[in-house]
C-alpha positions in Angstrom: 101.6 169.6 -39.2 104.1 171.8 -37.3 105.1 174.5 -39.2 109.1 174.3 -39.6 109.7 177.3 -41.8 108.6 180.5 -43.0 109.9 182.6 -45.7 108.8 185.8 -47.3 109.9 187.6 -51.0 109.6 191.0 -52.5 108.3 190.0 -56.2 107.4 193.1 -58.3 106.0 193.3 -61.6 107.5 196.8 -64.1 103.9 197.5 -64.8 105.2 201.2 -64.4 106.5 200.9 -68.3 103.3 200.5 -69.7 101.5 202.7 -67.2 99.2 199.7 -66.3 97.0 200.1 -63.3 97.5 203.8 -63.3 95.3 206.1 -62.1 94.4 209.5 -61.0 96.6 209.2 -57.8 99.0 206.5 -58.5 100.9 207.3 -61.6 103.4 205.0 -61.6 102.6 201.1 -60.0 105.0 198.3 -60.1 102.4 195.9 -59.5 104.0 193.3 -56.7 103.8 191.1 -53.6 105.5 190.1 -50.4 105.2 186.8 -51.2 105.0 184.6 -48.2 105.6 180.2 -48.1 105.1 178.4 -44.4 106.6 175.1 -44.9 105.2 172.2 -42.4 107.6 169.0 -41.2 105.3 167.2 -43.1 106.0 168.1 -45.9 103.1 170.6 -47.0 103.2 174.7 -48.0 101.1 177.3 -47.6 100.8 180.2 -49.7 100.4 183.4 -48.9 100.8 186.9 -50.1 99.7 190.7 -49.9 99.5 193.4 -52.9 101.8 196.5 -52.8 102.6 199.0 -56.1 106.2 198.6 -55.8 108.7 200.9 -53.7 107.8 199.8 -49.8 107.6 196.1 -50.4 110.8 195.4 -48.7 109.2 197.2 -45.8 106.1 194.9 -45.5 108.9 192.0 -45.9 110.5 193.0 -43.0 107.2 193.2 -41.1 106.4 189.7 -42.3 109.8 188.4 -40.8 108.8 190.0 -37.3 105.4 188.0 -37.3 107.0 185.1 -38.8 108.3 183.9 -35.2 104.5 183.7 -34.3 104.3 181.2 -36.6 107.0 178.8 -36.5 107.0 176.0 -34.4 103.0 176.1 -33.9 101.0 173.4 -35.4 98.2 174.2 -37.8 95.9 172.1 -35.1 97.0 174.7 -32.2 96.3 177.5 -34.9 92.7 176.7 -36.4 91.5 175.6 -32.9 91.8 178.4 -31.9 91.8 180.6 -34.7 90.5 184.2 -33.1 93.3 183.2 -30.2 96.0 183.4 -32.9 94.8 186.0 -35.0 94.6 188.5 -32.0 98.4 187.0 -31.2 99.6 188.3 -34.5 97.5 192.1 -34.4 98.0 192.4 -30.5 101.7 191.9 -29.2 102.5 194.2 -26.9 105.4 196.0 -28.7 104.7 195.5 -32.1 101.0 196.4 -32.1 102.6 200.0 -31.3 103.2 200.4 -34.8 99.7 199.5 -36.3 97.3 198.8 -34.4 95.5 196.6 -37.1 96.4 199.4 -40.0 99.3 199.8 -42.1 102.5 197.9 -43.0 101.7 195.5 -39.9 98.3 194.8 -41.0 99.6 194.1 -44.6 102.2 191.9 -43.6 99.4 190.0 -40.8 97.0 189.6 -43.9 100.2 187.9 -46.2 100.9 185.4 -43.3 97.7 184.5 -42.3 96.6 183.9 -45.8 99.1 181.3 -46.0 97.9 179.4 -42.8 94.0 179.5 -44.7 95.9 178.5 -48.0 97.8 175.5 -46.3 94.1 174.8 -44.3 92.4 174.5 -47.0 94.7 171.9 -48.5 95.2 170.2 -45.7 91.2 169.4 -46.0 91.8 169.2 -49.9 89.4 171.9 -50.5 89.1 175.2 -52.5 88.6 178.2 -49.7 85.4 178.9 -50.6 84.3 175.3 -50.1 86.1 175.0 -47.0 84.3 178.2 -45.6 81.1 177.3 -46.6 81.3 173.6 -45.2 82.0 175.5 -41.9 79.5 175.6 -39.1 78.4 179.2 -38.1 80.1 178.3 -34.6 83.1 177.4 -36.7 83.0 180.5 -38.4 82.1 183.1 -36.0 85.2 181.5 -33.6 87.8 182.5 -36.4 86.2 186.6 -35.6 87.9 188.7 -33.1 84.7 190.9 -31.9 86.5 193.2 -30.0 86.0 196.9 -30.8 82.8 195.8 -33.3 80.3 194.9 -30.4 78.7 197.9 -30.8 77.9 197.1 -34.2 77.4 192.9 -34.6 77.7 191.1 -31.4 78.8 187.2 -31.8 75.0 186.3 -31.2 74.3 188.1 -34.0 76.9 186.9 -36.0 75.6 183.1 -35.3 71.8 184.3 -36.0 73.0 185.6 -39.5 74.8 182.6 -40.4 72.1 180.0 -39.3 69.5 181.9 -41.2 71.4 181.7 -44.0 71.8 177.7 -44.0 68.4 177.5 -45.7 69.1 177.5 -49.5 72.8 177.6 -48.9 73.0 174.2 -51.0 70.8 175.3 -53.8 73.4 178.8 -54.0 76.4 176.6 -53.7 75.2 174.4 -57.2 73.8 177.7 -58.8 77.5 179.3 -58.4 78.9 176.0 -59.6 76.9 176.1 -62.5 76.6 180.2 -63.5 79.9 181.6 -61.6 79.9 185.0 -59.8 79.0 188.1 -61.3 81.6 190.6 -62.3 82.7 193.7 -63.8 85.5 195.3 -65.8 88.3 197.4 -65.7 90.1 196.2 -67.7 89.2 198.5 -71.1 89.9 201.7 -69.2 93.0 203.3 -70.3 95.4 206.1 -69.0 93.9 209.8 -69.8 94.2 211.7 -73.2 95.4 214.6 -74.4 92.4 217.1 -74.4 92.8 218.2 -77.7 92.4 214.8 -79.4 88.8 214.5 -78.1 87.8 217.2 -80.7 88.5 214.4 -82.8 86.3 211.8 -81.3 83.5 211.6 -83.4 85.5 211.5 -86.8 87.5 209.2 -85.7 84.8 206.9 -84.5 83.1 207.0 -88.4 86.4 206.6 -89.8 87.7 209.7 -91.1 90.9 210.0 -92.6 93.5 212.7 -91.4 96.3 213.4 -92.6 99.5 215.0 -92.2 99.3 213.5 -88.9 102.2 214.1 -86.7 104.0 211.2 -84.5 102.9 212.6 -81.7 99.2 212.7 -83.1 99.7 209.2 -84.1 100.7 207.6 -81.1 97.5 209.2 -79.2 94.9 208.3 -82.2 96.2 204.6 -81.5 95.9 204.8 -77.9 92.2 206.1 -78.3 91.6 203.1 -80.7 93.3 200.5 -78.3 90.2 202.1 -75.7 87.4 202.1 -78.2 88.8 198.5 -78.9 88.7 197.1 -75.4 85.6 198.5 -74.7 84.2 196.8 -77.7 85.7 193.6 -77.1 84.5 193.6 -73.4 80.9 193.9 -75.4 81.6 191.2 -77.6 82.7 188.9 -74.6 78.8 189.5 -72.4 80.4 192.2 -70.5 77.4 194.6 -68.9 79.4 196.1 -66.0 82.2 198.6 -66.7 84.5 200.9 -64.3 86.1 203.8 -65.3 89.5 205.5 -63.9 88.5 209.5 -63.4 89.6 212.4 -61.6 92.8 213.7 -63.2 90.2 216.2 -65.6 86.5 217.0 -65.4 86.6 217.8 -69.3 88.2 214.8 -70.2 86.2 212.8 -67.6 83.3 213.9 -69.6 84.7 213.4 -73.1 85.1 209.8 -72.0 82.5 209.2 -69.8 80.1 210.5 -72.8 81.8 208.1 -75.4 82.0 204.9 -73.2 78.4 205.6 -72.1 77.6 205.6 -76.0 79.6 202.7 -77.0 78.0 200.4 -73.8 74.4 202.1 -74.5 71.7 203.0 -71.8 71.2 199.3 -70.1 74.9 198.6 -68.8 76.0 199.5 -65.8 78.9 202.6 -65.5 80.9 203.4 -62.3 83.6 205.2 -61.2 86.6 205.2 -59.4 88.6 208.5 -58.4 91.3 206.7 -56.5 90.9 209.5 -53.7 91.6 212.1 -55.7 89.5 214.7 -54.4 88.2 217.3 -51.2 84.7 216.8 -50.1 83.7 219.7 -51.6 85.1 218.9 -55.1 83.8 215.1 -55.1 80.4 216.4 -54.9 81.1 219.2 -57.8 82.9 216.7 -60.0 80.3 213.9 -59.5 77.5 216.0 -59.9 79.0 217.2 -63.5 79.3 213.3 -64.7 76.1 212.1 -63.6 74.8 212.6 -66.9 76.0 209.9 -68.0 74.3 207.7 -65.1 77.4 206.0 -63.0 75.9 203.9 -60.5 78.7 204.7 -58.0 81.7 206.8 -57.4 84.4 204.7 -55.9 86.9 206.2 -53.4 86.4 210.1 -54.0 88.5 211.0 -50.9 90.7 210.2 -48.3 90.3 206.7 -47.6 89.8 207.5 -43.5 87.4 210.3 -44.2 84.5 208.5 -42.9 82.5 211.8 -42.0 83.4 213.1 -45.7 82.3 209.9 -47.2 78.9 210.3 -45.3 78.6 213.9 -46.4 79.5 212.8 -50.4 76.9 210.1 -50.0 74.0 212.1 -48.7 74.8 214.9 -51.5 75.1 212.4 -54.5 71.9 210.3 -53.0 68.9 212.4 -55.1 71.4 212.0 -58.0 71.2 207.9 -57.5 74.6 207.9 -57.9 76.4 205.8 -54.5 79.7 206.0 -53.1 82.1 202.8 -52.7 85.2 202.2 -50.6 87.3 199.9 -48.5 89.7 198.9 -51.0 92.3 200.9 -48.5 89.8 200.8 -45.7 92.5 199.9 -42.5 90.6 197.4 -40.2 86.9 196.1 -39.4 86.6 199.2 -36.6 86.7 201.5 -39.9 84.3 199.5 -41.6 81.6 199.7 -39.2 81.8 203.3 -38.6 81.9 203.6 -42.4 78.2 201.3 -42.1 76.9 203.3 -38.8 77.3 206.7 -40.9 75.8 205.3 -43.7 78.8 207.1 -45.4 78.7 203.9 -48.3 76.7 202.7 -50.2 78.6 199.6 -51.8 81.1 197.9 -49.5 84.6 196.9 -50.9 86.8 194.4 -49.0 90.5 194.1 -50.1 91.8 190.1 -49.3 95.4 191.6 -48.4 94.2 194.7 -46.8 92.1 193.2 -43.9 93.6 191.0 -41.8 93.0 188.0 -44.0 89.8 186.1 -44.3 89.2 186.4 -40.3 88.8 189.8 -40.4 86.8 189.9 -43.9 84.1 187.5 -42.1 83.7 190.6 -39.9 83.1 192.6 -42.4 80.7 190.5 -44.8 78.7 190.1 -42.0 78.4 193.6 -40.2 77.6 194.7 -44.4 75.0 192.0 -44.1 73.2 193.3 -41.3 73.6 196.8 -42.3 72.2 195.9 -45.4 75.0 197.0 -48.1 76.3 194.8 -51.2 79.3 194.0 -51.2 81.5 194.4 -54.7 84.8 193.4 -53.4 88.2 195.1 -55.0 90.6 193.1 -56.8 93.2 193.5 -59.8 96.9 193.8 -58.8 98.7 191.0 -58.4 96.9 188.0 -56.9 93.5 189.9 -56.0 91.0 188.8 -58.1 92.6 185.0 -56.9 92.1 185.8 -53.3 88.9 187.0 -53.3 87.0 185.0 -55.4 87.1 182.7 -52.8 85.6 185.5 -50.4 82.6 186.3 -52.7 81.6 182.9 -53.1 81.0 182.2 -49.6 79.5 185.6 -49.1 76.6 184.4 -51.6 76.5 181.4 -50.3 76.7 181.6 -47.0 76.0 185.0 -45.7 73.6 187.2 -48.0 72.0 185.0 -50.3 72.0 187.7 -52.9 72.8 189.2 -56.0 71.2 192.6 -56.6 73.6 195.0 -56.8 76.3 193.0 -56.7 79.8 191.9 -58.6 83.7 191.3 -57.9 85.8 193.1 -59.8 87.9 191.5 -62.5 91.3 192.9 -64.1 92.4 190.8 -67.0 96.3 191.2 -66.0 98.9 188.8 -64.2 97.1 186.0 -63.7 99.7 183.8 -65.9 101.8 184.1 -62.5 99.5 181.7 -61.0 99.4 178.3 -60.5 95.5 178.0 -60.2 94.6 181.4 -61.9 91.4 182.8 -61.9 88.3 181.3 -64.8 86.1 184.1 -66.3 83.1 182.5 -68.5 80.4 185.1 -69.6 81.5 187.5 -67.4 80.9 185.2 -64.4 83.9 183.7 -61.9 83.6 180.5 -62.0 84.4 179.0 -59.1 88.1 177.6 -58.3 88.5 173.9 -57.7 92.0 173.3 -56.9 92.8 173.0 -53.0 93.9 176.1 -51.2 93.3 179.5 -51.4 94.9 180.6 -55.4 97.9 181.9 -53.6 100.5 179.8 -55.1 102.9 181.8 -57.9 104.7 179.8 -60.3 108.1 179.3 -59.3 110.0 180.4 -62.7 107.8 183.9 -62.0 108.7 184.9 -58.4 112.5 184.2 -59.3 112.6 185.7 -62.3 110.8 189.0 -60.9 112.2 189.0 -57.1 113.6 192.0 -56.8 116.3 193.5 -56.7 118.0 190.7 -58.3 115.4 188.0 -60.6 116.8 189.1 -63.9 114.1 191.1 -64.7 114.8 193.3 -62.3 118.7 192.8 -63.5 118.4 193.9 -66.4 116.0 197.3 -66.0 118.3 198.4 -63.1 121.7 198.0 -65.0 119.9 200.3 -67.9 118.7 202.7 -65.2 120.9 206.0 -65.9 122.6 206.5 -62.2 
């Protein structure tokens, strides 16, 4: 299969109008994708794609054009032979690694075309990815892993020692996922913040008092608190024991919702938190300190993503509180990674599938969190995320660390009608996917009706826009 084509599209969701996905940092997301489609002379695609929140897709576009020429004209033979030959090809030419290296745009767009050539793999051997991974021999899988920079950390030796002692039960994990699916947790129910002086109103409202004279405005918010008490109870009502909530923008209204979703879930489910990088060092460990009342088993992403000395410092302060911290989501590259592990500056490790440099770089990462001994609880949401790294999860269990304590995949119940093979949630639990490939694949009618600027979604908001 020589690949004849590649083409790339900026497909953006207005997820900005209903403030979904907001947080503390990012107030406004337009949830999209640089959308990515290799095209072989025989006749088969690969999908790919990476996650953005709207304005600087058309940049990692353009950076997906620049790789495409590596690409082109290769054979997916030449390519998976020699897979850590081609994935160092693509992260280290000489001019264009100037502008990364391994970080940024160029890493983004590197993750969206090589998750096309493990899409088109996998369906070239008619498998899921996950079943294609696991099916892999450890030599197989550690040749896909550039080493470089990491040897310090997990040598290719060790890498092979890891994944041979994890053969034994690998079949008897492969038929338990089949059977159960993966664990994983919410964030679904958690809603943009409040005004302050509703929450005096909490309690009534939640045994049903009537108010009146209400104003519009008064309205408007009461139904918003009720579309949060809702979710969280229908999460509840669906075997939902794992729940994340957005905090950060206020430490009294942090604790006015902490306190109620703590109530509503009671003293057995599991609570964590996600500042979105809000905060100093300094202030993390005040803020934290002030929720952990109400027993969150992390805090995710309290500072700058790169801070891996701040992380360390947040993680030993929060420690006698048994409260951990959790990151990676933005985490740049496998070098970050393991100096976040060497510092001990996490405590839950959470690997992005568009962030990394695809699934080869991910590998690096599942098994340097392996030998460090940290769970991984992937990130996903957005737009294709929770697809991708299903796949990634699986074969972590399966394959790699044999276990479950302390560990789940994030699930956002949003977007996943774009899909061709969208994600299955039963009880709470992935189930895994079946269809060949990696979930990439977005229906047609949805990436030309949303490509932007001119699918006619995008038509129609921007001829309303005032100019």
């Amino acid at each position: 299969l020589v690949h004849v084509k590649l083409t790339v599209k900026d497909v953006r969701f207005p997820t900005s109008l209903g403030q979904h996905g907001s947080d503390a940092m990012h107030t406004d997301p337009d949830y999209s994708v640089a959308y990515v489609v290799i095209e072989t002379d025989g006749g088969m695609k690969g999908y790919g794609l990476t996650f953005t929140v709207g304005r600087g897709t058309e940049v990692v576009v353009c950076a997906v054009k620049a790789l495409s020429g590596f690409v082109v004209g290769k054979t997916l033979e030449e390519i998976v032979g020699d897979f850590r030959g081609f994935y160092r090809l693509l992260t280290s030419d000489g001019q264009m690694r100037w502008i990364g290296p391994e970080k940024g745009v160029i890493q983004l767009a590197t993750a969206a075309v090589l998750n096309a050539v493990w899409d088109l793999w996998a369906r070239a051997e008619g498998k899921p990815l996950w079943k294609l991974l696991v099916d892999m021999s450890p030599e197989q899988l550690v040749s896909c892993i550039d080493f470089r920079y990491i040897t310090d950390a997990l040598t290719e030796q060790e890498a092979l020692d890891l994944l041979r002692k994890a053969q034994t039960g690998k079949t008897e994990r492969e038929e338990q996922m089949l059977k159960e699916g993966y664990p994983a947790y919410t964030t679904s129910f958690s809603t943009p913040h409040l005004p302050p002086w509703l929450w005096s109103y909490t309690d009534t409202i939640l045994v049903g008092l009537w108010v009146k004279h209400m104003t519009i405005v008064f309205i408007q918010c009461l139904a918003l608190l009720c579309v949060h008490v809702k979710l969280c109870t229908d999460a509840l009502a669906s075997g939902w024991s794992r729940f994340k909530v957005k905090v950060g923008a206020e430490l009294e209204d942090d604790e006015r919702r902490c306190r109620l979703i703590r109530q509503m879930i009671g003293p057995d489910k599991t609570l964590m938190m996600d500042a979105n990088q809000r905060w100093d060092v300094g202030e993390a460990i005040s803020w934290v300190t002030s929720l952990a009342p109400f027993r969150p088993l992390w805090i995710e992403e309290p500072t700058s993503p790169d801070d891996i000395l701040g992380h360390a410092t947040i993680s030993k302060a929060l420690a006698p509180l048994g409260i951990g911290v959790a990151s990676g989501e933005q985490c740049h590259n496998r070098v970050m990674f393991k100096q976040f592990l060497q510092a001990s500056a996490l405590q839950f490790v959470q690997i992005d599938s568009c962030r990394l440099g695809s699934v080869n770089e991910n590998l690096s990462v599942l098994l340097m969190a392996h030998k460090f001994q940290v769970p991984v609880c992937p990130h996903a949401g957005g737009v294709g995320l929770c697809e991708l790294v299903q796949h990634l999860i699986l074969f972590d269990y399966i394959s790699v660390s044999a276990d479950l304590n302390n560990r789940m995949c994030e699930y956002v119940d949003h977007l996943h009608e774009h899909f061709t093979s969208p994600v299955v949630i039963r009880n709470a639990h992935y189930l895994p996917p079946k269809d060949p490939g990696y979930s990439c694949e977005m229906l047609e009618s949805s990436v030309e009706t949303h490509q932007f600027p001119g699918g006619v979604v995008w038509a129609n908001l921007l001829a309303k826009a005032p100019e």
